[in-house]
N, C-alpha and C positions, 0 to 999 in steps of 0.2 A: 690313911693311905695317901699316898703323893699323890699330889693334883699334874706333876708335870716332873721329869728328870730330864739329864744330860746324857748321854753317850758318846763313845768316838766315831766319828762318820765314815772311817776306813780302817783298814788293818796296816800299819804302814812303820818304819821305821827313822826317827833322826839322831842323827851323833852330836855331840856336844864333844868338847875338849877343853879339861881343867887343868892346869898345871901338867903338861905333858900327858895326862891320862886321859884316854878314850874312853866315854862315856854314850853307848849305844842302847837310845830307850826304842823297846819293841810296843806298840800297843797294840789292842785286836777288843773289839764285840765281843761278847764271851754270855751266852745267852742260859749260862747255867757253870755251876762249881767245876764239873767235869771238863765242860769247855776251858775253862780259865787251865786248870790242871795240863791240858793238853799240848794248849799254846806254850806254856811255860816249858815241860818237855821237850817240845821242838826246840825253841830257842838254843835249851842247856845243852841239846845237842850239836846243834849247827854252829854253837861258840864255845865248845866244849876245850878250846884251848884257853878260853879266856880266863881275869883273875878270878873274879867274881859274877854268878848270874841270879841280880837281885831283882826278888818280883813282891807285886802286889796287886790284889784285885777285888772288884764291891760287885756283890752281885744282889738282887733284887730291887726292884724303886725306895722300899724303906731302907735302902742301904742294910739288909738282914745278915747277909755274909760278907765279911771285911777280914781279909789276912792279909802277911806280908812276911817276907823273910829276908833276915840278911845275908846270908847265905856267903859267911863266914868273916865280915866285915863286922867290927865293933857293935855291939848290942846297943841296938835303937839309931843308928846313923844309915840307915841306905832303906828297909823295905817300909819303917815306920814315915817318917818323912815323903815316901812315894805315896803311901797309901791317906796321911793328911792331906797331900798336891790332890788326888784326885777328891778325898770328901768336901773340900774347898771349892775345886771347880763343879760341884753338886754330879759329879759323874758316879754314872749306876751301870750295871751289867757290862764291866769292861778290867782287861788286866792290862798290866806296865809289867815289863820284865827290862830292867835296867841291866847293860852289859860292860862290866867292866875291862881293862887295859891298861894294868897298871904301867905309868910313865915314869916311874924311879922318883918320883916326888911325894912325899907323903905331904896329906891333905889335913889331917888332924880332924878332931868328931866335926867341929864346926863346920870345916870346909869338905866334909862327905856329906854332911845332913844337906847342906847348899848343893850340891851336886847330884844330887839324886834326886832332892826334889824337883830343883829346877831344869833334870835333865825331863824330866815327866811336866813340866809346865811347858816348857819348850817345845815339846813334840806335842801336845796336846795344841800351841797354837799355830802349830806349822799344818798338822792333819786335819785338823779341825772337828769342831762336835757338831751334836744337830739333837734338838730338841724334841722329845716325847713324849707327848698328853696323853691323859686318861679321857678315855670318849666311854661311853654308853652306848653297847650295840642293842640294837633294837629292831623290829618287824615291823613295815610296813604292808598292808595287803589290799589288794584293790581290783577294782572289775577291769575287762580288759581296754573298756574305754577310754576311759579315764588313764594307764597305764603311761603312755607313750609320754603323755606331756608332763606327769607327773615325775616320771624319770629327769624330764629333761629340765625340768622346774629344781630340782633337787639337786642334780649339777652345777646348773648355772649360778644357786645361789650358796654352791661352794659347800654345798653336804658330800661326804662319802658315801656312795654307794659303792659295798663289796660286793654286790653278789643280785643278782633279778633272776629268780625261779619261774616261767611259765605254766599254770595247771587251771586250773576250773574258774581261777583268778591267779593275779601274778603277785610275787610275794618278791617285795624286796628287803634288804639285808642293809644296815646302814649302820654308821654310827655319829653321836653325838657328841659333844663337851657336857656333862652332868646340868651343870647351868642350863644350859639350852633347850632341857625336854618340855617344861613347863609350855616354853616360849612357840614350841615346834610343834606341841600338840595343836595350836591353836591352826598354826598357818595351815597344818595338813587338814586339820577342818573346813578352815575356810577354802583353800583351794580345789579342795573335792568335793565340797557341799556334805561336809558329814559321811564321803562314802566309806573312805580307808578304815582299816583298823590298823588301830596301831598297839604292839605290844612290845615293852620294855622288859630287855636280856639281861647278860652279865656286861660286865667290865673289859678294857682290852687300853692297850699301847699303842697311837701310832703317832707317826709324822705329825706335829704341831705344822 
């Protein structure tokens, strides 16, 4: 399982222009195949006058779902090339739907494979991505004494806490980088004096 991927940090649009042709790449977060599907619908619709509306999109950290189409442009020059731009930039759960405008100048294979992928490099550095670790969510639980500082001890040393449940004892919700549980069983030891329990969850995504 991936230790860390890529994503696109907004949903956002840039044009590019080759050879008199308008080259308008859409990208979006796409947190599942339907999402991705969706987006690309929209697009085909809101440029539904245009030549071509070529997309591609990777959904899962293992990169597990990878398509692309070219959506009537020469076989392997518009969605194959979009969809190498993004496994290059190591981008996961995210689509490009590239819009084409043809300018009366033909491009020939070379200079569509270059245009389509660089229209998707392009916009990927203009929107920009943002990075996503695998953490370790896990339980912490602890008396009410101890609670306050412990929360505040776990903040400031730049832990994630989701979530602090109040009840008979307070239960807080965290999560870790895999590496770190070893390292964090200890401190939570020693800063409690052995009171906390702590039990380790599943897996999850977030903000590096």
């Amino acid at each position: 399982m991936q230790d860390e991927y890529r994503t696109v940090a907004r949903p956002g649009v840039h044009e590019t222009e080759v050879n008199r042709s308008r080259f308008l790449c859409a990208l979006a977060p796409a947190a599942t195949e339907q999402e991705a599907q969706d987006f690309i619908a929209t697009v085909r619709k809101e440029h539904a006058d245009a030549n071509h509306n070529c997309w591609a999109y990777v959904i899962g950290a293992d990169a597990s779902v990878q398509k692309a189409s070219d959506d009537g442009e020469p076989g392997g020059t518009a969605g194959v090339p979009m969809l190498q731009m993004l496994l290059r930039r190591d981008m996961r759960y995210v689509v490009a739907v590239v819009t084409r405008y043809f300018g009366g100048v033909k491009l020939g294979a070379g200079g569509l494979i270059r245009a389509y992928g660089g229209a998707v490099g392009e916009a990927l550095d203009t929107l920009g991505t943002r990075t996503r670790r695998r953490f370790r969510l896990a339980t912490v639980t602890v008396g009410h004494q101890r609670a306050g500082k412990l929360e505040n001890d776990l903040r400031t040393t730049g832990r994630e806490v989701r979530d602090v449940r109040y009840g008979e004892a307070v239960t807080m919700e965290i999560a870790l980088p895999d590496a770190d549980v070893d390292a964090f069983r200890a401190w939570l030891a020693d800063t409690t004096a052995g009171t906390a329990v702590f039990e380790p969850g599943g897996e999850a995504y977030g903000d590096a």
